[in-house]
C-alpha positions as CSV (number, residue, x, y, z in Angstrom):
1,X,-14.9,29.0,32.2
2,X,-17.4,32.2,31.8
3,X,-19.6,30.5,33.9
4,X,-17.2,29.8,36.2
5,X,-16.4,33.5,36.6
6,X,-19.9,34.3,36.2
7,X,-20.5,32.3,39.9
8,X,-18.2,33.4,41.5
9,X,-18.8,37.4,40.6
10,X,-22.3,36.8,41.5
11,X,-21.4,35.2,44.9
12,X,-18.5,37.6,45.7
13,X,-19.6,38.8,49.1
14,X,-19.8,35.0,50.3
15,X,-16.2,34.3,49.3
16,X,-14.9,37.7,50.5
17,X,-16.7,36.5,54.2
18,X,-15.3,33.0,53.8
19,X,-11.2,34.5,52.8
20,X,-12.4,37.3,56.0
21,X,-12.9,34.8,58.5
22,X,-10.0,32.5,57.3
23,X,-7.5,35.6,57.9
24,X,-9.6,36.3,61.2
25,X,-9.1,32.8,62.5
26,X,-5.3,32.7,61.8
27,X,-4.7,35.9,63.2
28,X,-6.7,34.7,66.5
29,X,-4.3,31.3,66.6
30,X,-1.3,32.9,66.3
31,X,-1.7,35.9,68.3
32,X,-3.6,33.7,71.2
33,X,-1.2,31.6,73.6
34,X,-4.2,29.6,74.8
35,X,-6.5,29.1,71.6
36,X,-2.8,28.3,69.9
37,X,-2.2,25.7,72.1
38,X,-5.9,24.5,71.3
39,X,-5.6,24.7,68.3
40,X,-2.2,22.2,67.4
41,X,-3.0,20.2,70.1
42,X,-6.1,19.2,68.6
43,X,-4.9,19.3,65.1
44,X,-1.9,16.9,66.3
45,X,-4.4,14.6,67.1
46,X,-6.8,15.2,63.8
47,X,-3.6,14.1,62.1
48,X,-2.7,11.0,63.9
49,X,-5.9,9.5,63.3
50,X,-5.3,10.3,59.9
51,X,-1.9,9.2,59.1
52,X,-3.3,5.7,61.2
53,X,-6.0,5.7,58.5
54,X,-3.7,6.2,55.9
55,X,-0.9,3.7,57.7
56,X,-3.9,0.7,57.8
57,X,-4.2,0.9,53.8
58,X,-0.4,0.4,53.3
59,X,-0.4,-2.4,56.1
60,X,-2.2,-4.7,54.5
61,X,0.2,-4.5,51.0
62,X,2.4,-4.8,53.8
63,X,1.6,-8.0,55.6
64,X,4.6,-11.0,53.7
65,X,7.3,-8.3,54.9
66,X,5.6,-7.6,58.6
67,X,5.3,-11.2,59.3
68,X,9.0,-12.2,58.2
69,X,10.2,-9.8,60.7
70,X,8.3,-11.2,63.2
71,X,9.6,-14.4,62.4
72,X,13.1,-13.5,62.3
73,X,12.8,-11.4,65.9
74,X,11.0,-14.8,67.9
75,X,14.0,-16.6,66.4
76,X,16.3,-14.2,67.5
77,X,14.6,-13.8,71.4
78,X,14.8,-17.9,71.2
79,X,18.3,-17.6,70.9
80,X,19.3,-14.9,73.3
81,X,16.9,-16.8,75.7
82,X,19.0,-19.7,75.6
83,X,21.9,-17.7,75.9
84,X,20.8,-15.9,78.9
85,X,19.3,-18.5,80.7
86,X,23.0,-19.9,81.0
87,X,24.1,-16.5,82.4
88,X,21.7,-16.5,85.1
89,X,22.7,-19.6,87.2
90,X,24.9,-18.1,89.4
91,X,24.8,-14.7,91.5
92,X,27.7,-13.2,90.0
93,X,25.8,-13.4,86.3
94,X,25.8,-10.9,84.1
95,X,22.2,-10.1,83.9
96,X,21.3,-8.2,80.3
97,X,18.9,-5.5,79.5
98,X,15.9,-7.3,79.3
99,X,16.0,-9.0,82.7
100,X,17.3,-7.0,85.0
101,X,14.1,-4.8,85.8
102,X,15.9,-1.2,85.2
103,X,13.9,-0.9,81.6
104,X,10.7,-1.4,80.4
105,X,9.2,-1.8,76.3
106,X,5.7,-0.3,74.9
107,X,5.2,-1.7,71.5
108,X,4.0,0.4,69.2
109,X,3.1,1.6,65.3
110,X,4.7,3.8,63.3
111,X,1.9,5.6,61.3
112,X,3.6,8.3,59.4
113,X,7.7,8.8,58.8
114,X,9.9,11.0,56.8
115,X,13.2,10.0,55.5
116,X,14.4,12.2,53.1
117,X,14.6,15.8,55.2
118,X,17.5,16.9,57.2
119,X,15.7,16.6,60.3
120,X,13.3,13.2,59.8
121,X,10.1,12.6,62.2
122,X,7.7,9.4,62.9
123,X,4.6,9.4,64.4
124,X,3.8,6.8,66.5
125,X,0.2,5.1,67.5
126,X,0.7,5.4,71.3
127,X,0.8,8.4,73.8
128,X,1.0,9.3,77.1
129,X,-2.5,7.3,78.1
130,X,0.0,4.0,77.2
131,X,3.0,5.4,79.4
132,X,4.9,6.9,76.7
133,X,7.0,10.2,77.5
134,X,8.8,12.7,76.3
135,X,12.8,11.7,75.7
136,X,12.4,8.0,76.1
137,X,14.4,5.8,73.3
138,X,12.6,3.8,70.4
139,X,14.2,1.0,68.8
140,X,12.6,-2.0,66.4
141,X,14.0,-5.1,66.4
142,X,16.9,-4.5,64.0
143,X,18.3,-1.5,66.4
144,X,18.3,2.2,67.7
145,X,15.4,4.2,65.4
146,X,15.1,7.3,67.6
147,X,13.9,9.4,70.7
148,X,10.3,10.8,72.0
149,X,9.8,13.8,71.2
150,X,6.6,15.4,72.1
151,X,3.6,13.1,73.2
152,X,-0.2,13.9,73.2
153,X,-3.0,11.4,74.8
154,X,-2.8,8.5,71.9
155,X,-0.1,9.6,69.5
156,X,3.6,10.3,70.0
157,X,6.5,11.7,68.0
158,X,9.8,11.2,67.4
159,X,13.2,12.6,66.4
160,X,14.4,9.9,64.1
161,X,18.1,8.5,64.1
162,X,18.4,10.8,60.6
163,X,17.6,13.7,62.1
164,X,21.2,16.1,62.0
165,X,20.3,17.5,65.9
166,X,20.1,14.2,67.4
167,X,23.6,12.8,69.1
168,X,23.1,9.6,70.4
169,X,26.3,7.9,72.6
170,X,27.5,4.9,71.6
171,X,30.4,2.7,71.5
172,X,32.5,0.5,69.4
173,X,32.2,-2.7,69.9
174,X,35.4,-4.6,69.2
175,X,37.6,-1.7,71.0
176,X,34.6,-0.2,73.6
177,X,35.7,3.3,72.1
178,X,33.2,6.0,73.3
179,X,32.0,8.0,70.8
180,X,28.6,10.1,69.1
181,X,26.3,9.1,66.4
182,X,25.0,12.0,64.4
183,X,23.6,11.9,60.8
184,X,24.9,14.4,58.4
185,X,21.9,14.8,56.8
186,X,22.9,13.3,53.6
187,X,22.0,9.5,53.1
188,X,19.4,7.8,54.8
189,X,21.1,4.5,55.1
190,X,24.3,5.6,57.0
191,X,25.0,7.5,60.2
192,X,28.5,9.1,61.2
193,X,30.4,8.6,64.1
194,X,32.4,11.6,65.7
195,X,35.5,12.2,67.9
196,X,37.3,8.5,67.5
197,X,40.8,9.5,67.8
198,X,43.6,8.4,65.5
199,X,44.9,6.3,68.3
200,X,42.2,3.4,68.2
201,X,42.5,1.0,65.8
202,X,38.9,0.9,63.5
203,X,38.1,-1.3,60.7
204,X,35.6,-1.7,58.7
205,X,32.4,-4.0,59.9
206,X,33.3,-2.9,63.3
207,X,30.0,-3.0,65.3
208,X,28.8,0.0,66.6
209,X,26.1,-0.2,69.9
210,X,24.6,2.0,72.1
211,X,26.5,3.2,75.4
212,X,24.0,3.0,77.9
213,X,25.7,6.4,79.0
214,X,22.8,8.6,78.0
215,X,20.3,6.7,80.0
216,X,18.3,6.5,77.4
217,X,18.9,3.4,75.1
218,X,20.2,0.2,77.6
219,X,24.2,-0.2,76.7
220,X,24.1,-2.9,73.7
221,X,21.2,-2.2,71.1
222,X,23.1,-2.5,67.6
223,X,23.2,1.3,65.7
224,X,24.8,-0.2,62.7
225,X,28.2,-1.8,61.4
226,X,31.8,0.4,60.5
227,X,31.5,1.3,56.5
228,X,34.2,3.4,56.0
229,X,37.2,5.0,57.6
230,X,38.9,7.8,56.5
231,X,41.3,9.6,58.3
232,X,43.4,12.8,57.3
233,X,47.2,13.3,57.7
234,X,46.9,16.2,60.2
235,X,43.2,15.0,61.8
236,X,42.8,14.4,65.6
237,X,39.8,11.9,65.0
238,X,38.3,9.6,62.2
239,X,35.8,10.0,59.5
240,X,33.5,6.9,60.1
241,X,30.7,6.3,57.9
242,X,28.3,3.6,59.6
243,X,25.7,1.5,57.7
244,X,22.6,1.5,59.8
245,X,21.2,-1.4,60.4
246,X,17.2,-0.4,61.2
247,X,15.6,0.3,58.0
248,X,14.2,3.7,57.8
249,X,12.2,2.9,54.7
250,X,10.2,0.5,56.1
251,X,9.4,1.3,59.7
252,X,6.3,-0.7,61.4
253,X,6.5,-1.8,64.8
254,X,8.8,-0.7,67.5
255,X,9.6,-0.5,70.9
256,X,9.6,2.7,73.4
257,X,12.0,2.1,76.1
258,X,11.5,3.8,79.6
259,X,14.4,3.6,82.2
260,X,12.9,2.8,85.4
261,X,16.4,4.4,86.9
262,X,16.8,8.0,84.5
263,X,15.0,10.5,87.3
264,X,17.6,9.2,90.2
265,X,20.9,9.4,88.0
266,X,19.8,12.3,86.0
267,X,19.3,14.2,89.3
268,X,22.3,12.8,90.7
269,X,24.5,14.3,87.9
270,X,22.6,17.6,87.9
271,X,23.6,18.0,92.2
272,X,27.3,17.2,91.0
273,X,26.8,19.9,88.2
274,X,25.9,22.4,90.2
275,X,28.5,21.7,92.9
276,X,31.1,21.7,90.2
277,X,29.9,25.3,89.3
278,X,29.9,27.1,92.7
């Protein structure tokens, strides 16, 4: 330990330059628009390759549980090809998702993810040289996992499905009640639905899906099933618990969902908006 001390007394100007030109180089990021910019942008991407590095140890411990998911989403795609192949013999058919030409999917890797803050992240392996923007949808195979949040060349992130500011519109299956997901910040493995009114009759293992209103997720990926239902005596809507039914812990592959149709109704709505405001 004395010799510890002895070094650094003895080389006390270099470490006062070193904690001088740390302080220097912060003040010059945070006080610089430009050199900030630089600065995170290029960090952002010093950490993706990082948290891929990182991801590519894990994967391999990983492998038995990434293949059985594969296996159970070909079975799955089988099944609803069948299905849909029967729906599309006539004109009038009712054409899903997948088909009709409105959305497209980039797969991709999650490579870092948070579960346990109020408002959860994931990183994902693909950016905007692979198509990806900002406020496009991302579900796996099981259902909805989140939304695009910022995007650089070869990494993306996300606002995960637990993360308290994201509302995502969705319905109930059984009565097509429109309502909001939004997670309460509390446990990973559940999601809450808001403004059901008392009216509509809600049971338990209900299925909730996405809306399609939102243009963001098609109408029909699975959020989760109805856990609980509570509702008070002098309450104007239900509190409904939903059990998710992506898995948050164990998030690999996923797909990023762009709506070929978003621009056109998005500016549709904002000419009626604006009309309604004059």
């Amino acid at each position: 330990m004395r010799r510890l001390f002895q070094f650094i007394y003895q080389y006390r100007a270099f470490f006062i330059f070193l904690l001088l030109e740390v302080i220097s180089g912060w003040l010059v990021v945070n006080h610089n628009d430009y050199i900030s910019a630089s600065y995170f942008n290029s960090s952002s991407a010093f950490a993706g390759n990082v948290y891929e590095n990182k991801q590519a140890v894990q994967d391999y411990f990983q492998l038995a549980k990434v293949n059985k998911n594969l296996v159970e989403e070909n079975e799955r795609l089988r099944n609803r090809l069948a299905v849909d192949s029967a729906k599309i013999d006539s004109d009038s058919a009712d054409i899903p998702f997948e088909l009709n030409g409105q959305y497209e999917f980039i797969t991709g890797k999650v490579v870092n993810n948070s579960v346990h803050r109020f408002r959860n992240y994931f990183t994902l392996n693909k950016g905007s040289e692979d198509g990806i923007e900002e406020g496009m949808g991302v579900i796996n195979p099981k259902g909805v996992v989140g939304k695009i949040k910022s995007v650089s060349p070869n990494f993306s992130t996300a606002y995960s499905a637990l993360h308290s500011s994201l509302l995502i519109s969705v319905l109930i299956d059984e009565t097509e009640t429109l309502c909001t997901a939004n997670w309460s910040g509390e446990d990973p493995t559940e999601i809450s639905l808001k403004y059901v009114p008392r009216h509509i009759k809600v049971q338990e293992g209900m299925q909730v899906i996405s809306s399609g209103y939102d243009a963001i997720f098609p109408q029909g990926v699975k959020l989760g099933t109805v856990k609980s239902v509570e509702i008070d005596e002098e309450a104007t809507f239900y509190d409904i618990e939903v059990a998710l039914s992506a898995d948050f812990f164990s998030l690999d592959y996923v797909y990023v969902i762009g709506n070929k149709l978003k621009q056109e109704k998005d500016s549709l709505e904002q000419e009626l908006k604006t009309e309604y405001e004059q």
